[in-house]
N, C-alpha and C positions, 0 to 999 in steps of 0.2 A: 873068782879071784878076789881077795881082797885089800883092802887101800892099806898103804901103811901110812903111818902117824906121822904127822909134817916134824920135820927135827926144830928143833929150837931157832938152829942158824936161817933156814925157811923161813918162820915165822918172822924174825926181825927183816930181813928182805920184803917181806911184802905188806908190813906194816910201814917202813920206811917210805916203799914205792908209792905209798896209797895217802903217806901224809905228802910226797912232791904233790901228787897230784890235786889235793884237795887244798894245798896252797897257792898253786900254780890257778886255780880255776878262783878261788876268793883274790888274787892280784889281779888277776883280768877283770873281776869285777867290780871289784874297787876304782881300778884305773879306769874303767868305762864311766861311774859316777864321778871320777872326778875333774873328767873331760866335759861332762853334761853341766858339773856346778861350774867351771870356770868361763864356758863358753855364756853360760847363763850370768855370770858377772859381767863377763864385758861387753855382753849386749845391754847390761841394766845401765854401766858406764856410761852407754854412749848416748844414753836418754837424760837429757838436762832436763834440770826441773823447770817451769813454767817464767819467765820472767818476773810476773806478778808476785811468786812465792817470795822470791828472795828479795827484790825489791822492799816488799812492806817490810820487812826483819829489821826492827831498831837498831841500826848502826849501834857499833860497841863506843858503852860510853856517852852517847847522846840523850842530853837533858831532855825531859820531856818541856811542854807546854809551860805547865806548872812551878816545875824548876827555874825553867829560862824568868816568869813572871818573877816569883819569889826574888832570883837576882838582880834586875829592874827594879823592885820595892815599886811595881804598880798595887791599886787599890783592887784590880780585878781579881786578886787572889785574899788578900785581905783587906776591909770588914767584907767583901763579897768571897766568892767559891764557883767562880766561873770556868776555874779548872775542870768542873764534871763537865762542863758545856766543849771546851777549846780542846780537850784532850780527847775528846770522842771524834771531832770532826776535822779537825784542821792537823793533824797525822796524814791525811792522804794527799793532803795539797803541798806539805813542807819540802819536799825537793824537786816539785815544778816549780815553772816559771804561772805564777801569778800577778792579778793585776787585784788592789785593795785598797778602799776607802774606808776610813775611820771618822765619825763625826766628832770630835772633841778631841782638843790638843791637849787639856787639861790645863789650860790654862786659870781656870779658877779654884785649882786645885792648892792645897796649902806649900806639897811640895815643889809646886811649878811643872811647868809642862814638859812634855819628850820622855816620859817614863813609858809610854806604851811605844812610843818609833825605835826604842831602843828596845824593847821585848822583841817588837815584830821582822827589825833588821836582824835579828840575832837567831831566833827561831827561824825564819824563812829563809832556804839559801837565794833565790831567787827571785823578790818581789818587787813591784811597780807602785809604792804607797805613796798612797792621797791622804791628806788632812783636810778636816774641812773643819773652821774655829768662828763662832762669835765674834770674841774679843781680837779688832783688828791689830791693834797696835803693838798685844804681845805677841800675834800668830805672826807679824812681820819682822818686831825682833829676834825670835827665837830663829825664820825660816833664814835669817841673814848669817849664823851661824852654822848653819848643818848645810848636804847635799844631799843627802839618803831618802827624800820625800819635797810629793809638791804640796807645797801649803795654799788651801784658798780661801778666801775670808765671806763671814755671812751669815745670814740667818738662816736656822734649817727648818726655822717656822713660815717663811716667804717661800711663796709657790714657785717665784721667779727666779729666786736664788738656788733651787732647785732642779727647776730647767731649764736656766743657762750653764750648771756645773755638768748635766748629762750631753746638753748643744756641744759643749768644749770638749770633755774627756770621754765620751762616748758609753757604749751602752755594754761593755765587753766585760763587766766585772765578776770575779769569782769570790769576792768577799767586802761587804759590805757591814760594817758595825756602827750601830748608833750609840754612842755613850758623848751626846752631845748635851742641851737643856736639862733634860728631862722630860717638860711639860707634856700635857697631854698633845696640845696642838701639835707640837714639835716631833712627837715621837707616830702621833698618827700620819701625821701630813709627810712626814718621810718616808716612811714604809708604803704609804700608796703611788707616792711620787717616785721614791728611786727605786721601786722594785722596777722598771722599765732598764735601768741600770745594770740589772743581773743581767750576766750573763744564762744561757741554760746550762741547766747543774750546777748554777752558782746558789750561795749562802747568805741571807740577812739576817744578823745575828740585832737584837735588841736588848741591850741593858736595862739595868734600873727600874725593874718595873713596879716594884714597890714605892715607887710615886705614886701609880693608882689610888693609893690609899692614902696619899697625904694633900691635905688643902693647897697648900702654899706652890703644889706643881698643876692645881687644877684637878687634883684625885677626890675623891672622897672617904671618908676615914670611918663611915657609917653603915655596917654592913646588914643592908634591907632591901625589900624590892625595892627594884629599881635606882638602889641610892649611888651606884656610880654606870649610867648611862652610858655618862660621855669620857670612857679614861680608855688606855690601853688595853688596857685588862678587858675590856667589855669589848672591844673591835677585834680581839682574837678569840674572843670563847663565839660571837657572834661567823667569827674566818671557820672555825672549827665545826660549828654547823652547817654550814653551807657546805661544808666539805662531805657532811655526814646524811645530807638531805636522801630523799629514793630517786631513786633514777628518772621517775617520771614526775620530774624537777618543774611542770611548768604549774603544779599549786603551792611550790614550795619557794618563790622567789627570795634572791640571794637578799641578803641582808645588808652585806660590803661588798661596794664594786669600785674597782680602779683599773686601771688598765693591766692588761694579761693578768688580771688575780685567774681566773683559769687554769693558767701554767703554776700555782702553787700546789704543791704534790704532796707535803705533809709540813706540820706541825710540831715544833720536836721543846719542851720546858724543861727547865732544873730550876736553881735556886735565883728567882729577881732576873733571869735570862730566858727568851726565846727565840729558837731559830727559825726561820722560813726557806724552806728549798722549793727551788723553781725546777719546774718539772726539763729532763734531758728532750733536745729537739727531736 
């Protein structure tokens, strides 16, 4: 027996059936991916990112370090460039609560003093700032004016001056700057002295080191062996060894000792500034 020829009308019948069908099975599986992406959205929704992320995210608009100096007209950004120093490190401490001492009000400075308590109030939402100044008489005129900082007066070349200001205000600091004297005595005798001041994971930042190499602060301006022994410069290239010594330390004795230098974790220079970080407890 044989088949006969599907008619025309047949044909569109079963080409029509055959497109429901193979639409009907591509919506179901579409619909199924599109159940799998959306359920996969709102579980990614529900995953906040990390506190720390968005935390560090420069607030819209907020001056940096640098900017804030520049508006102050302190000297730390010009003749110096201490911005590659402050903008690298003091970003993570600007919206805690810190506690900060600065050695020098600037009071013999030409434009007069308070150009950096007006950077540091202005940059830090949150800080506890210490002055400590030489010159008594204008460090008590000016502190009769302001409230935003304690001012204490003194030498930061006197040992005793140094540890009656740790006896009073304690040993909990997160930022420590010398831009006091200069002199070598001044700038060594502090960093030995107040690093007991840091707090752990706090910061001793030192200015001016380009003193080293001028007479008139006790530097030496002679560059040969030996010819600046006793300058700053020479008691951190000497920290920086002792950091680098081998392990089995006891034919490599330290060169500079003051108390917890141990707890110094690294060494960090840019331009006439270096930092010291004290190791986390």
């Amino acid at each position: 027996m044989g088949f006969a020829a599907p008619t025309n009308k047949n044909l569109v019948y079963a080409s029509v059936a055959a497109g429901i069908i193979f639409i009907f099975a591509l919506t179901s599986q579409h619909s199924s991916h599109a159940q799998k992406l959306t359920s996969a959205i709102s579980d990614a929704a529900a995953h906040t990112l990390p506190v720390s992320w968005s935390a560090n995210k420069k607030p819209v608009n907020e001056p940096t370090w640098h900017e804030v100096a520049i508006h102050h007209n302190t000297d730390k950004v010009n003749p110096h460039s201490y911005q590659d120093m402050y903008d690298k490190y003091l970003p993570a401490l600007r919206h805690k609560k810190i506690k900060m001492l600065e050695i020098g009000l600037g009071c013999d400075m030409g434009y007069g003093p308070g150009h950096s308590y007006y950077t540091w109030l202005d940059y830090f939402t949150d800080v506890d700032l210490y002055f400590m100044e030489y010159n008594a008489a204008c460090a008590e005129a000016w502190a009769n004016t302001t409230t935003g900082a304690t001012v204490v007066t003194g030498d930061q070349g006197d040992p005793n001056v140094l540890q009656s200001f740790i006896v009073e205000h304690g040993t909990d600091f997160d930022i420590i700057i010398d831009d006091g004297g200069h002199t070598m005595q001044q700038q060594m005798l502090s960093l030995q002295i107040l690093w007991q001041a840091i707090r752990p994971g706090g910061i001793y930042f030192c200015e001016d080191l380009e003193t080293s190499w001028i007479p008139v602060y006790g530097g030496n301006s002679i560059v040969s062996e030996g010819a600046a022994e006793n300058t700053m410069l020479k008691m951190i290239h000497r920290l920086i060894e002792d950091m680098t010594y081998p392990e089995d330390n006891a034919n490599w004795p330290r060169q500079v000792y003051f108390r917890d230098v141990e707890k110094l974790v690294h060494i960090d220079c840019s331009r006439q500034v270096c930092a010291f970080e004290k190791r986390h407890a």
